[in-house]
C-alpha positions as a printed Julia matrix, in Angstrom:
66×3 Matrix{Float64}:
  0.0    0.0    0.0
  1.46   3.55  -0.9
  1.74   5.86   1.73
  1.93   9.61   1.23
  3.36  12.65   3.16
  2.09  16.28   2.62
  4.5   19.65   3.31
  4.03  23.2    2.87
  7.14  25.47   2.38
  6.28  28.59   3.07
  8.52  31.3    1.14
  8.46  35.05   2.51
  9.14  37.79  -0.36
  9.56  41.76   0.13
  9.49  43.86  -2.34
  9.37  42.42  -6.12
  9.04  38.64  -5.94
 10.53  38.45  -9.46
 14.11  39.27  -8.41
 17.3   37.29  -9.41
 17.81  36.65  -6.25
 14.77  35.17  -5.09
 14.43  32.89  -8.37
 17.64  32.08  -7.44
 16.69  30.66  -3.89
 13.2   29.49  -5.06
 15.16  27.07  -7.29
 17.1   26.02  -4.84
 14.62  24.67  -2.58
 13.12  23.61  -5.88
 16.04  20.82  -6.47
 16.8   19.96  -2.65
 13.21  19.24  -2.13
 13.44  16.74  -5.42
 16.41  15.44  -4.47
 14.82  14.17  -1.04
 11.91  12.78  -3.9
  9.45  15.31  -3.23
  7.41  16.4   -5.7
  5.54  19.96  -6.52
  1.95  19.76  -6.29
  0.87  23.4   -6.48
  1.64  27.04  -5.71
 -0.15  29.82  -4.51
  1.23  33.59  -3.93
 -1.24  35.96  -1.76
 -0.42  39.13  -1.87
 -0.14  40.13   2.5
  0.7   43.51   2.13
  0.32  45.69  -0.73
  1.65  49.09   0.68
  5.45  47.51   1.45
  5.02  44.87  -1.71
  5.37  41.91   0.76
  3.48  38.31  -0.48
  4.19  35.02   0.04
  4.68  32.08  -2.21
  3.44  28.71  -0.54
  4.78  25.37  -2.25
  2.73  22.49  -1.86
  4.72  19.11  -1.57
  3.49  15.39  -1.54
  6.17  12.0   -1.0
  4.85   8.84  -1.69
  6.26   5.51   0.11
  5.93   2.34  -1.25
């Protein structure tokens, strides 16, 4: 029977989330996270605060187990 595991990564951004930087660090947790055979399920980005440009992006994981 297959067994699976849910995570959320939450990911704090200020100012614009489209940055180098911060695709740089996105991508990182991108390959660690698939290295330890989780895989992406979804994203979603809410904006929090609109007057200081902070949002959040929140990466939905799943691992199955055989």
């Amino acid at each position: 029977m297959t067994k699976t595991e849910n995570d959320l990564y939450i990911y704090f951004a200020v100012g614009n989330p489209n940055t180098s930087r911060q695709e740089t660090e996105i991508g990182e947790i991108i390959k660690k996270r698939n290295l330890l055979r989780w895989t992406l399920v979804s994203t979603s980005t809410p904006v929090v605060d609109t007057t200081n440009q902070f949002s959040n992006l929140y990466l939905f994981w799943e691992k199955k187990y055989e």
